[in-house]
C-alpha positions as CSV (number, residue, x, y, z in Angstrom):
1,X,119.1,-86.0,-116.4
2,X,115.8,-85.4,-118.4
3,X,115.2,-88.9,-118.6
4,X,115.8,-89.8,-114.9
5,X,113.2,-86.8,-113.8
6,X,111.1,-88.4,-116.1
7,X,111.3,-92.3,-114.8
8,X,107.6,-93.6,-113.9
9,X,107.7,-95.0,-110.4
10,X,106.8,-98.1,-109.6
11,X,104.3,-99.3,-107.3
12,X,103.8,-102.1,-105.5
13,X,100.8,-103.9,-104.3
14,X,100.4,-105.4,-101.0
15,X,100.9,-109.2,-102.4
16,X,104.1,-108.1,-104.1
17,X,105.2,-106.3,-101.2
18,X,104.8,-109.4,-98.9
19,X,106.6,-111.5,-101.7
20,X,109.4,-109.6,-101.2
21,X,109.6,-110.0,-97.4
22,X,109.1,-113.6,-98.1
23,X,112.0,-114.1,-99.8
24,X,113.9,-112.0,-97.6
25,X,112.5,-114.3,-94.8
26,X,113.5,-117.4,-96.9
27,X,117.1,-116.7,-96.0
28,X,118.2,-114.9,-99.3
29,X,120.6,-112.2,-99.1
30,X,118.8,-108.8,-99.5
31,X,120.7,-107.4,-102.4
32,X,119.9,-110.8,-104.7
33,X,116.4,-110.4,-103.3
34,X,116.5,-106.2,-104.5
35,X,118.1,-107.6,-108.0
36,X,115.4,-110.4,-108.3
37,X,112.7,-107.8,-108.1
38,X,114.1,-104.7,-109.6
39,X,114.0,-102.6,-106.1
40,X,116.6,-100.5,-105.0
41,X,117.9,-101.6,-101.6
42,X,116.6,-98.1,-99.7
43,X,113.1,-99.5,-101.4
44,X,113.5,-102.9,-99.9
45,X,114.3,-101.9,-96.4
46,X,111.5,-99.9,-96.1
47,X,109.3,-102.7,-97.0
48,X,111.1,-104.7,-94.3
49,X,110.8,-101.6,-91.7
50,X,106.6,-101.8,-93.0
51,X,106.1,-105.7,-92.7
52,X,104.3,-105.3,-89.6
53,X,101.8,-102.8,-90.9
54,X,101.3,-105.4,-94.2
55,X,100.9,-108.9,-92.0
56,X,98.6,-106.6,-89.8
57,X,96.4,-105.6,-92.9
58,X,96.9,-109.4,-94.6
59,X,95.5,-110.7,-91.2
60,X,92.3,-108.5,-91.0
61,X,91.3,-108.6,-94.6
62,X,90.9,-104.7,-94.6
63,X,92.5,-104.4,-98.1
64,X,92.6,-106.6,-100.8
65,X,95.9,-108.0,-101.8
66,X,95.9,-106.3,-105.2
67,X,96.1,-103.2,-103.1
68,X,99.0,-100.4,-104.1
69,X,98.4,-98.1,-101.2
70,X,97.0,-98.6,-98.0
71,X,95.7,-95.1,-97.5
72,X,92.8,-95.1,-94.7
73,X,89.0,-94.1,-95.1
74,X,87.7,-90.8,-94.3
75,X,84.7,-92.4,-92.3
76,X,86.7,-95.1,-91.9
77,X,84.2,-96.7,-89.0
78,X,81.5,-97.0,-91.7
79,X,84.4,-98.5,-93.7
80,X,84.7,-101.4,-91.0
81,X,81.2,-101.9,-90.4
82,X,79.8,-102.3,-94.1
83,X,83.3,-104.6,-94.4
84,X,82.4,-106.5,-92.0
85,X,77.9,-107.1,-92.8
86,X,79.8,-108.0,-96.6
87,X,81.7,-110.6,-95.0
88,X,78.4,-111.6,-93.0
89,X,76.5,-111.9,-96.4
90,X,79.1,-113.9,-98.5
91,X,79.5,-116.0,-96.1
92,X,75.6,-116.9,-96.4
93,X,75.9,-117.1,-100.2
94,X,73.7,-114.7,-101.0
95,X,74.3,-111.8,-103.9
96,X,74.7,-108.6,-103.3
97,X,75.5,-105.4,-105.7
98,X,77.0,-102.0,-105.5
99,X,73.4,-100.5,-105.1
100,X,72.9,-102.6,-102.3
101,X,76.0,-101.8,-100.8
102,X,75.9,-98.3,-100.8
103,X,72.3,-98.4,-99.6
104,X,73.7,-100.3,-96.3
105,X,76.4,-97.7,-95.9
106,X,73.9,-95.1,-95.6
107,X,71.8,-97.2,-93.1
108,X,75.0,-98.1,-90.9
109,X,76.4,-94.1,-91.4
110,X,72.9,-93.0,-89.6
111,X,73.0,-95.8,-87.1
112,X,75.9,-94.6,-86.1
113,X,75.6,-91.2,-86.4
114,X,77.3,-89.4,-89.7
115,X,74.2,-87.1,-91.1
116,X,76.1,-85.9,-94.3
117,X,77.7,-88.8,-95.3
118,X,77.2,-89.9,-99.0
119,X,77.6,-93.0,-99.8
120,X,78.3,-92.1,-103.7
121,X,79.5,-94.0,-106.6
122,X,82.7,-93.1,-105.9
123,X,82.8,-94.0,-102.5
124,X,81.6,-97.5,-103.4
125,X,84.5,-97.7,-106.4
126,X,87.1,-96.2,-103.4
127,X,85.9,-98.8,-100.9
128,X,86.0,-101.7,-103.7
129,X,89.3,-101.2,-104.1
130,X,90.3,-100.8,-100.3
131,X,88.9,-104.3,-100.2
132,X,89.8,-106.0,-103.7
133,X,86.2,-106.9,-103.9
134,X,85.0,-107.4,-107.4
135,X,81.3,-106.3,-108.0
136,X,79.1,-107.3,-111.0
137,X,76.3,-105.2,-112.5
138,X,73.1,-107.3,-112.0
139,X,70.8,-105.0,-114.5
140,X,66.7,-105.5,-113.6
141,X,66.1,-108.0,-116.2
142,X,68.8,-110.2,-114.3
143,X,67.7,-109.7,-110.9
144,X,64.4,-110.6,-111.4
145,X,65.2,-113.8,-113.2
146,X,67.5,-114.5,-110.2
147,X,64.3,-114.4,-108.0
148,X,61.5,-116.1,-110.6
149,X,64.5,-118.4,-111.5
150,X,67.0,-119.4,-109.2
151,X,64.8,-118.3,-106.3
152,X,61.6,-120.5,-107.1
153,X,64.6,-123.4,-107.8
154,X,65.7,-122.6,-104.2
155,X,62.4,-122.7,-102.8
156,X,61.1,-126.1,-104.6
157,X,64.5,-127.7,-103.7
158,X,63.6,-127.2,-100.2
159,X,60.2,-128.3,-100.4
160,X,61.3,-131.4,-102.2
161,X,64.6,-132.5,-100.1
162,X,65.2,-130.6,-96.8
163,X,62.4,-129.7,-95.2
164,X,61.1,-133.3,-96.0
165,X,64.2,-134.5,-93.5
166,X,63.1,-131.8,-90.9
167,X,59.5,-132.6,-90.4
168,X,60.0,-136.5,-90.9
169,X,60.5,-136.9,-86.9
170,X,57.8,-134.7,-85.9
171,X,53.9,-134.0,-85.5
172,X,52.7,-130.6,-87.0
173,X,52.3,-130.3,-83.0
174,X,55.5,-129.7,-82.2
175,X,56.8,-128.0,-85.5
176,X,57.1,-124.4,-84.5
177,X,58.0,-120.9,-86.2
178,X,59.7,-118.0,-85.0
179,X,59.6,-114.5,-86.0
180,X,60.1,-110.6,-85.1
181,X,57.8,-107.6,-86.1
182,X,58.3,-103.9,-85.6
183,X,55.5,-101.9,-84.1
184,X,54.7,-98.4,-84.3
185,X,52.3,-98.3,-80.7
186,X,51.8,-95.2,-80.6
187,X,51.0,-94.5,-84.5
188,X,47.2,-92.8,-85.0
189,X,45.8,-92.8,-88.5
190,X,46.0,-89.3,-89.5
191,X,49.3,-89.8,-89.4
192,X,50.0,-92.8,-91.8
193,X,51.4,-91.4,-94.8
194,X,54.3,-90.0,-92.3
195,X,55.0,-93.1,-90.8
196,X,54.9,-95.5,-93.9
197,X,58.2,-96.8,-95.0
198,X,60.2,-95.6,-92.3
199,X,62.7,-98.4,-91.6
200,X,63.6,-96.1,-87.6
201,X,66.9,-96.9,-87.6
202,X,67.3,-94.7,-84.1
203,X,66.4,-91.3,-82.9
204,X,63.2,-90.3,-81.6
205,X,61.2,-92.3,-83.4
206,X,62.9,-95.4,-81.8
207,X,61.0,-94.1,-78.4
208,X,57.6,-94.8,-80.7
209,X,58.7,-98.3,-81.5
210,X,58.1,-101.8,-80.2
211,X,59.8,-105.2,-81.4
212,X,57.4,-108.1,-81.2
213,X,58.2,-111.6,-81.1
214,X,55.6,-114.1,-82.0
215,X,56.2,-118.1,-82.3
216,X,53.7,-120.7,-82.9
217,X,53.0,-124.1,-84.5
218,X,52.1,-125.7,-87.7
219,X,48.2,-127.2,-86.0
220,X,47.1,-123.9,-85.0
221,X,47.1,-125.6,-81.5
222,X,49.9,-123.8,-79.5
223,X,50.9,-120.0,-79.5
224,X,54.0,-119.3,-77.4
225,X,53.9,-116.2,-74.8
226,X,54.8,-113.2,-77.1
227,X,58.2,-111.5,-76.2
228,X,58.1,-107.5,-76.8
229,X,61.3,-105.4,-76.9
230,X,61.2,-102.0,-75.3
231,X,64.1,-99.0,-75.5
232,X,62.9,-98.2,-71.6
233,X,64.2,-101.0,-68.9
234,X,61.7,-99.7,-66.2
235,X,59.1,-97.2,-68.2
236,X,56.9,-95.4,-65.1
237,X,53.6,-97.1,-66.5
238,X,55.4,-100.6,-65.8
239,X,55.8,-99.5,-61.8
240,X,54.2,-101.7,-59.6
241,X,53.5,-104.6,-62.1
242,X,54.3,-107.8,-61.5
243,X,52.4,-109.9,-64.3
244,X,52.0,-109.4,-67.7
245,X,50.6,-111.1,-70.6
246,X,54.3,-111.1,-72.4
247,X,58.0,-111.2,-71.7
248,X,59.0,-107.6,-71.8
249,X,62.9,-106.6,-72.6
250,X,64.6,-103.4,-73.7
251,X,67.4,-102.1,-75.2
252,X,68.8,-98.8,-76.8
253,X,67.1,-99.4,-80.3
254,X,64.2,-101.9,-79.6
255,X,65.6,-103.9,-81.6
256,X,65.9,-107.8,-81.1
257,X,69.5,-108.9,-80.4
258,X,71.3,-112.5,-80.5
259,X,71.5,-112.3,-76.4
260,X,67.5,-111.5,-76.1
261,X,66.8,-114.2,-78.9
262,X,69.4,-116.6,-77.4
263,X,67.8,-115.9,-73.9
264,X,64.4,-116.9,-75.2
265,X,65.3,-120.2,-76.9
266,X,66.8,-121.3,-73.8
267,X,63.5,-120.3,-72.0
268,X,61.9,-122.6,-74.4
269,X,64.3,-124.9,-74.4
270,X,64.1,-125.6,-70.3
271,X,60.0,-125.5,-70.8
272,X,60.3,-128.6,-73.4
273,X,62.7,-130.4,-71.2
274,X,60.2,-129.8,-67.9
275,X,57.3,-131.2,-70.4
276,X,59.9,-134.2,-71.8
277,X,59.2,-132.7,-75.8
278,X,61.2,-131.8,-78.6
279,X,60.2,-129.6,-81.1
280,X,61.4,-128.2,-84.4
281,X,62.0,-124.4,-85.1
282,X,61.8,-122.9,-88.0
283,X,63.4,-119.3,-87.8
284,X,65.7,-116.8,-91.1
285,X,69.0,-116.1,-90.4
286,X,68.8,-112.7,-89.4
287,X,71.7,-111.3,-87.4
288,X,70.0,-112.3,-83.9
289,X,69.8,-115.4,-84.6
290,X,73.0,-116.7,-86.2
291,X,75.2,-117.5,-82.9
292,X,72.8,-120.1,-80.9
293,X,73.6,-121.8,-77.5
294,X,73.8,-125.5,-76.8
295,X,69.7,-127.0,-76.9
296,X,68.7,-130.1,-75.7
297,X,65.3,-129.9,-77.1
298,X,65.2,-128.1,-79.4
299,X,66.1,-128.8,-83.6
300,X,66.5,-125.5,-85.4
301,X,66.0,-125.5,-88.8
302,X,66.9,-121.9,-91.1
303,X,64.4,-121.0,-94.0
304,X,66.6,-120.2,-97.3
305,X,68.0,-116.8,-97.2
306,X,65.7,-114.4,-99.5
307,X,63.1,-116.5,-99.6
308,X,61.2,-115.9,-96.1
309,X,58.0,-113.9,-97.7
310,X,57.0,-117.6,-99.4
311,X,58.2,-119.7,-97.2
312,X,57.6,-117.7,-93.8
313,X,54.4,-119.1,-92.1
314,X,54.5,-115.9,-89.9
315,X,54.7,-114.0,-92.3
316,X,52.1,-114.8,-95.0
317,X,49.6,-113.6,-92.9
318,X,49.7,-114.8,-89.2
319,X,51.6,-111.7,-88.2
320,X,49.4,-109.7,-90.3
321,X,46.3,-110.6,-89.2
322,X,47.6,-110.1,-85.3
323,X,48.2,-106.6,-86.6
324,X,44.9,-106.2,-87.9
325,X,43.6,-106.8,-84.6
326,X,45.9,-104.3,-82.9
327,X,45.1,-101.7,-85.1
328,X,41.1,-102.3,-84.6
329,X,41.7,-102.1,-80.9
330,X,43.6,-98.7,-81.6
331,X,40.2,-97.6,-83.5
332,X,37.6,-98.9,-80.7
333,X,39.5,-96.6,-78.2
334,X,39.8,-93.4,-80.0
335,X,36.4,-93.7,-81.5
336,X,35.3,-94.2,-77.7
337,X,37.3,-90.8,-77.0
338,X,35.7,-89.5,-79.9
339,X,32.4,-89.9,-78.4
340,X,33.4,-88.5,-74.8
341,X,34.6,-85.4,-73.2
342,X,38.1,-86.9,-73.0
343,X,41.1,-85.9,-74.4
344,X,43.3,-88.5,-76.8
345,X,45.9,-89.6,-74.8
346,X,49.1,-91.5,-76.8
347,X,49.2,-95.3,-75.6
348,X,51.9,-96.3,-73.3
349,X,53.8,-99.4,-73.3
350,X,51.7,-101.4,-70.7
351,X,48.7,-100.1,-72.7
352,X,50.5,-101.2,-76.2
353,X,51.4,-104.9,-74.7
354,X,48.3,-105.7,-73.1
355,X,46.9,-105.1,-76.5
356,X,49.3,-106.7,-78.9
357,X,49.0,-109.6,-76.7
358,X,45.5,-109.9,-76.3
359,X,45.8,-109.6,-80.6
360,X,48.1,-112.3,-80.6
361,X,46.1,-114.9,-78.7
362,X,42.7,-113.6,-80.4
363,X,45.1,-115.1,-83.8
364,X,42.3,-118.6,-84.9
365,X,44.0,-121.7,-85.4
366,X,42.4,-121.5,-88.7
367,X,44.3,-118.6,-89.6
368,X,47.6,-120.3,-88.8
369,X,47.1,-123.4,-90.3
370,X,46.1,-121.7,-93.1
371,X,49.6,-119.8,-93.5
372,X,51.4,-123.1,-92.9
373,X,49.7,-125.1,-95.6
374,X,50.8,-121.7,-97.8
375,X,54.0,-121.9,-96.9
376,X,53.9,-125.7,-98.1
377,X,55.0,-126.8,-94.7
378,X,52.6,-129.1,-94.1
379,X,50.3,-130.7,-96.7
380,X,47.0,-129.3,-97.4
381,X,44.8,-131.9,-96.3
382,X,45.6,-131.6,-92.9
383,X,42.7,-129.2,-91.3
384,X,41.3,-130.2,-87.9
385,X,40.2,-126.6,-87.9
386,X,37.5,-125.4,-90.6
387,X,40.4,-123.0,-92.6
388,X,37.6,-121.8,-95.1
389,X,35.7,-120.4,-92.2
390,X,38.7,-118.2,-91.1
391,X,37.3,-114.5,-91.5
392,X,39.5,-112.8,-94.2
393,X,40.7,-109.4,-92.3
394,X,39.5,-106.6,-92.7
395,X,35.9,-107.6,-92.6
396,X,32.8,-105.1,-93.0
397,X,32.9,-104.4,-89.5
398,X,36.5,-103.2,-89.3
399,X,35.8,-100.9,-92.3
400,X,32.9,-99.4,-91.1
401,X,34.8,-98.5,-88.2
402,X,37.8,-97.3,-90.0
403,X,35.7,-95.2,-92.0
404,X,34.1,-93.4,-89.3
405,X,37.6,-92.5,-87.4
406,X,38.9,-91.3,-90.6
407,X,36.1,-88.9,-91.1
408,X,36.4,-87.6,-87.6
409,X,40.1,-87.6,-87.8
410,X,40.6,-86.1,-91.1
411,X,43.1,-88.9,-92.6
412,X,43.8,-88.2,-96.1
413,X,41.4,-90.0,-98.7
414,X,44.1,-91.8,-100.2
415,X,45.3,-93.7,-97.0
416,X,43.0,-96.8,-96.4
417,X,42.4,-99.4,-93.2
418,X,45.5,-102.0,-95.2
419,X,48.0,-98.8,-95.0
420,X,47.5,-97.9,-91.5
421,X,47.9,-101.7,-90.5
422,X,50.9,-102.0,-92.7
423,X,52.6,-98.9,-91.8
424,X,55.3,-100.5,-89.9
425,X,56.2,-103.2,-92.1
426,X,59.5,-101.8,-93.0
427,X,60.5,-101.5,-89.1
428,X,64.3,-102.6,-88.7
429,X,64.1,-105.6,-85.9
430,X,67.5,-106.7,-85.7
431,X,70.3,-105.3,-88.0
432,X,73.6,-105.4,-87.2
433,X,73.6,-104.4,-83.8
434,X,76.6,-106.8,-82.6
435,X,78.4,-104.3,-85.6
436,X,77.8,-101.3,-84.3
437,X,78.1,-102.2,-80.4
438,X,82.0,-102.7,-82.0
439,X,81.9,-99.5,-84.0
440,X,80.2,-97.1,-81.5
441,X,82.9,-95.6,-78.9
442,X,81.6,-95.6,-75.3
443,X,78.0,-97.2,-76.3
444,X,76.3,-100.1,-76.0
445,X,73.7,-101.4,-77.8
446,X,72.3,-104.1,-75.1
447,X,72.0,-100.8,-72.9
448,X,68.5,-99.6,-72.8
449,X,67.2,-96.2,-72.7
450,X,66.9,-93.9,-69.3
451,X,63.4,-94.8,-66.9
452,X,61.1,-92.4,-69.0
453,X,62.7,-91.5,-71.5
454,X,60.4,-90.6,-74.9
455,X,57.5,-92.0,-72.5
456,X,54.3,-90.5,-72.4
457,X,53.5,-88.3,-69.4
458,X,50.4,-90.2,-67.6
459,X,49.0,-89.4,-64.0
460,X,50.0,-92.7,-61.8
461,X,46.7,-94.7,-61.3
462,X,45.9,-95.6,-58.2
463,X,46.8,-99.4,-56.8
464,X,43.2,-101.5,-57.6
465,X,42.6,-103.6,-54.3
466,X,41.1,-107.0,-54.4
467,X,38.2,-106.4,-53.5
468,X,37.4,-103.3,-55.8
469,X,38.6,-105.5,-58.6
470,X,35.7,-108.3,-57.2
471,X,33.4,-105.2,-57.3
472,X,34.2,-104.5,-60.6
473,X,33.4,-108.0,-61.8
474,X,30.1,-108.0,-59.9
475,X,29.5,-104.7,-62.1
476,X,30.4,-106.1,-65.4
477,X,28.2,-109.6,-64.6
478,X,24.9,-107.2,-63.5
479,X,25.7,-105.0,-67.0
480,X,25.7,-108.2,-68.7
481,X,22.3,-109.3,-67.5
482,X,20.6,-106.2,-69.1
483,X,22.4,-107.0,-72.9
484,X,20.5,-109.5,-75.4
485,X,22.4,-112.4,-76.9
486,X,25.4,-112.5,-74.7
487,X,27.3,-115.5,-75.8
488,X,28.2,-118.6,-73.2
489,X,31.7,-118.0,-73.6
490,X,31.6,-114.6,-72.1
491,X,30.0,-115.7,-68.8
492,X,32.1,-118.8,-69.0
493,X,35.2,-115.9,-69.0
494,X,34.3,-113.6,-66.5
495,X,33.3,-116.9,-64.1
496,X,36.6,-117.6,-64.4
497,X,38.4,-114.2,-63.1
498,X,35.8,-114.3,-60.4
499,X,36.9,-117.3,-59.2
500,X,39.9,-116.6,-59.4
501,X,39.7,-113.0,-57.5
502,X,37.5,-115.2,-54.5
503,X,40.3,-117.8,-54.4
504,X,42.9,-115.2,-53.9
505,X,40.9,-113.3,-51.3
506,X,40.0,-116.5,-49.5
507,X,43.6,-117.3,-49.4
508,X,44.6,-114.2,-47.5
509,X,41.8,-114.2,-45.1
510,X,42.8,-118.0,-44.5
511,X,46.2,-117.0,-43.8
512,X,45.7,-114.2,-41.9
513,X,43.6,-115.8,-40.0
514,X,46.5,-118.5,-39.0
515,X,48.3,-115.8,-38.3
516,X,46.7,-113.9,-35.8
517,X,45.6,-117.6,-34.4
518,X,49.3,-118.0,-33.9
519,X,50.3,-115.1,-32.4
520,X,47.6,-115.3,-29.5
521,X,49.4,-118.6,-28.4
C-alpha cells in the first residue's frame, strides 16, 4: 500500500494529450489506445471529455505543445498582448531576448492600465513556458556584433541589391520618404530634464503630445502637406477654422494608427493619379504601416527592420533640423513675453501646428538632399542645391537666444539648446494600438479624447474680418518701410497675401453686387 501512495504521477503534455485523442479518433478501440499509452481508462476519458479545450488552445497558439498544464495567467490580457507583438516580431525576423520581452510587458501593462505589475524574471520563465518559446541569452559582446556585424551586412546588402531595383524606374523626383515624430508642444525649457526620455505611453502627458507626420523626396524639391495627430477631435482653439497649414487628426493616444496612415496614402495616392505620377515610398514597418490598401500609384518600399537610424533619410537629420526650428520659434515667443507685461501662456494646438508647419516648410532642400545622399539613397554627386551651404543647426544665433531664455528661466546649467530640441525623441508614435484596441474592454483606441479635454484654457479671439486683416497688411508694409535692409523676398511675400486678401474682397463685393442687381428685377 506504501508503494502505491508513493507512485509518481504522470503528466501529460498537450502534444501527448492530442496523440492520444488521435488515435482514439483513428478508430482504435479505447482500451488498446489506454494499453498503448499506459493510461488508465478514467485518464483517457477525461482527455476525450477535454479535447475541445486542447484543439481550442492548439488552434490559438496560447501554449506551446510541450505544455503539461494549461493553467491561465494572472494578468492574463498582458499575457495575450505581449503573445501576440512576439508573434508580430518573428514574423519580421528580427531577434528579440528575454530583457526585451519583459521591457514590452511593462510598456503594454501601463498601456493598458496595471500600475503594479512586475514583469520579473519569473514571470518571463512562467510565460516562456505558457508559450513553448525558447529564448537565448544574447550577452553585450554578442549583441553589438549582431549590429556592427550582421547589421552593417544588412545594410550594405541593401545598398548593393534592393534598393538598386527600387530606384532603377524612378527620378530622385519622385522617390519619396515617410516618417512619424512625437512632439512635446507645450514643453518650456526649464522643464527639460523632466520631460527627457519619457516614451508617454498615456495619461496626462498624452494631452501634451502631438504626432507629426512629415514625407518628402530625395531632390529636396517636394515636401508633402504635414499630417499632425491630435488626442482632441474638435479642441475649442480649432472652432471656427476652416484652413490649416496641415491635415489634423486625433485619437485617444496621439498616436499614428494603420487607418490614419492608410487614409493618408490613399490621399496621396488619388493626388498622383490626378497629376498622372508614380512615385516610390520609402517608409519602416512600424505597426501602422504593415496592413496597406490597394495603390495604383504608388510603389512602397520597407527600409530593413533595425536599421532605420542609417538608412532613414528623415531621420538623419531632416526631422531634426524641423525640430530645431520649432523649438527656436518656442524661444522667440517667450523671450518676447519675457520682455512684456504679459503672462506666459502654454501653446495650444492651432498655435503648435501653425508652427511645426511653418518649421517644416522652412526645412532647405539642401538640408534634405543632404540626409538622402547619407542615407546612401541617392549618389553623392547629385546636388542641384549648394548642400555645403546648408547652415548646420544650431547656429550662433540660436544659441545666443537659448542662452538668454535660460538665464531668465532658470534652466539647469547642465541642460543645453540639443537637449531641449531632443527631448521628445523617445515619444511612442504608433505601438501596438490595433493590440490593445483588442485587449482593452469597452475602449477604443481610434476614439479621440472629449472637445477640451487637457486643452489649455484661452479667451476665444474674436473673428478677424477681411478688411481688418487688409488693414493689418497695410500696417505691416508701412512698418516695413521704416527697417533697413529688408530683403525682396519679404515684400515679394506680403504682396502676395495682399493680393490675395483684395481678390477675395473684390469677389464678394462683385457678387453682392449681382445679387442685389438681381433682386431689383
Amino acid at each position: 500500500m506504501a508503494n502505491k501512495g508513493n507512485k509518481k504521477r504522470r503528466q501529460f503534455s498537450l502534444e501527448e494529450k492530442m496523440k492520444v485523442v488521435g488515435a482514439v479518433d483513428s478508430g482504435k478501440r479505447k482500451g488498446d489506445v489506454a494499453k498503448e499509452f499506459g493510461i488508465t481508462p478514467s485518464t483517457l476519458s477525461t482527455f476525450l471529455k477535454d479535447r475541445t479545450k486542447f484543439e481550442e488552445k492548439v488552434r490559438e497558439a496560447s501554449v506551446g505543445p510541450q505544455r503539461k498544464r494549461m493553467r491561465s495567467a494572472l494578468y492574463d490580457d498582458i499575457d495575450k498582448a505581449v503573445f501576440a507583438w512576439l508573434q508580430e516580431i518573428h514574423a519580421k525576423n528580427i531577434l528579440v531576448t528575454g530583457s526585451v520581452i519583459r521591457k514590452k510587458a511593462l510598456n503594454l501593462a501601463n498601456m493598458l492600465g496595471y500600475d503594479n505589475f512586475q514583469a520579473s524574471v519569473g514571470w518571463l520563465n512562467r510565460f516562456r513556458d505558457r508559450h513553448g518559446i525558447a529564448l537565448k541569452a544574447v550577452c553585450r559582446e554578442d549583441s553589438d556584433r549582431l549590429m556592427n556585424g550582421l547589421g552593417i551586412d544588412k545594410i550594405n546588402e541593401w545598398h548593393a541589391g534592393e534598393i538598386i531595383k527600387l530606384i532603377a524606374d524612378y527620378s530622385p523626383d519622385d522617390i519619396f520618404n515617410a516618417d512619424e515624430t512625437g512632439v512635446f508642444f507645450q514643453l518650456l525649457p526649464q522643464h527639460t530634464l523632466a520631460a527627457k526620455g519619457d516614451h508617454c505611453r498615456g495619461g496626462k502627458k498624452a494631452k501634451q503630445r502631438l504626432t507629426a507626420l512629415f514625407c518628402c523626396n530625395a531632390s529636396g524639391t517636394e515636401k508633402m502637406r504635414p499630417l499632425i495627430v491630435g488626442r482632441s477631435a474638435s479642441p475649442h482653439c480649432l472652432k471656427n477654422i476652416h484652413s490649416l497649414p496641415c491635415d489634423y487628426r486625433a485619437n485617444q493616444w496621439a498616436w499614428m494608427t494603420r487607418d490614419l496612415f492608410n487614409e493618408w496614402l490613399m490621399q496621396v495616392d488619388a493626388r498622383m493619379k490626378r497629376a498622372e505620377r508614380r512615385i516610390l515610398l520609402l517608409i519602416d514597418n512600424c505597426s501602422a504601416h504593415n496592413m496597406l490598401p490597394h495603390l495604383e500609384r504608388i510603389q512602397v518600399g520597407y527600409l530593413p527592420s533595425n536599421c532605420t537610424a542609417v538608412l532613414q533619410p528623415l531621420n538623419l537629420g531632416i526631422i531634426h533640423t524641423m525640430k530645431v526650428l520649432y523649438r527656436s520659434h518656442l524661444l522667440k515667443q517667450i523671450l518676447l513675453k519675457l520682455n512684456s507685461s504679459e503672462d506666459q501662456e502654454e501653446v495650444d494646438i492651432k498655435q503648435a501646428i501653425d508652427m511645426i508647419a511653418a518649421a517644416w516648410w522652412s526645412v532647405k532642400p539642401s538640408t534634405v538632399v543632404k540626409c538622402w545622399q547619407k542615407a546612401g539613397i541617392i549618389p553623392m554627386e547629385f546636388a542641384e542645391c549648394d548642400t555645403e551651404s546648408a547652415a548646420s543647426e544650431p547656429d550662433i544665433a540660436i544659441e545666443k537666444l537659448w542662452h538668454t531664455v535660460a538665464i531668465a528661466t532658470c534652466v539647469p546649467n547642465e541642460v543645453n539648446f540639443q537637449d531641449f530640441v531632443t527631448a521628445d525623441d523617445d515619444l511612442i508614435i504608433s505601438q501596438d494600438t490595433d493590440i490593445i484596441q483588442d485587449m482593452v474592454a469597452g475602449e477604443n483606441t481610434s476614439e479621440a479624447g472629449s472637445e477640451d479635454e487637457g486643452e489649455v484654457s484661452l479667451p476665444e479671439q474674436p473673428k478677424v474680418t477681411i478688411i481688418e486683416a487688409i488693414s493689418s497688411v497695410q500696417k505691416l508694409r508701412q512698418f516695413l518701410s521704416t527697417c533697413v535692409d529688408i530683403p525682396d523676398a519679404i515684400f515679394g511675400q506680403l504682396n502676395g497675401i495682399d493680393e490675395y486678401l483684395m481678390k477675395r474682397v473684390t469677389q464678394t463685393l462683385i457678387d453682392s453686387k449681382i445679387t442685389d442687381f438681381l433682386q431689383t428685377k
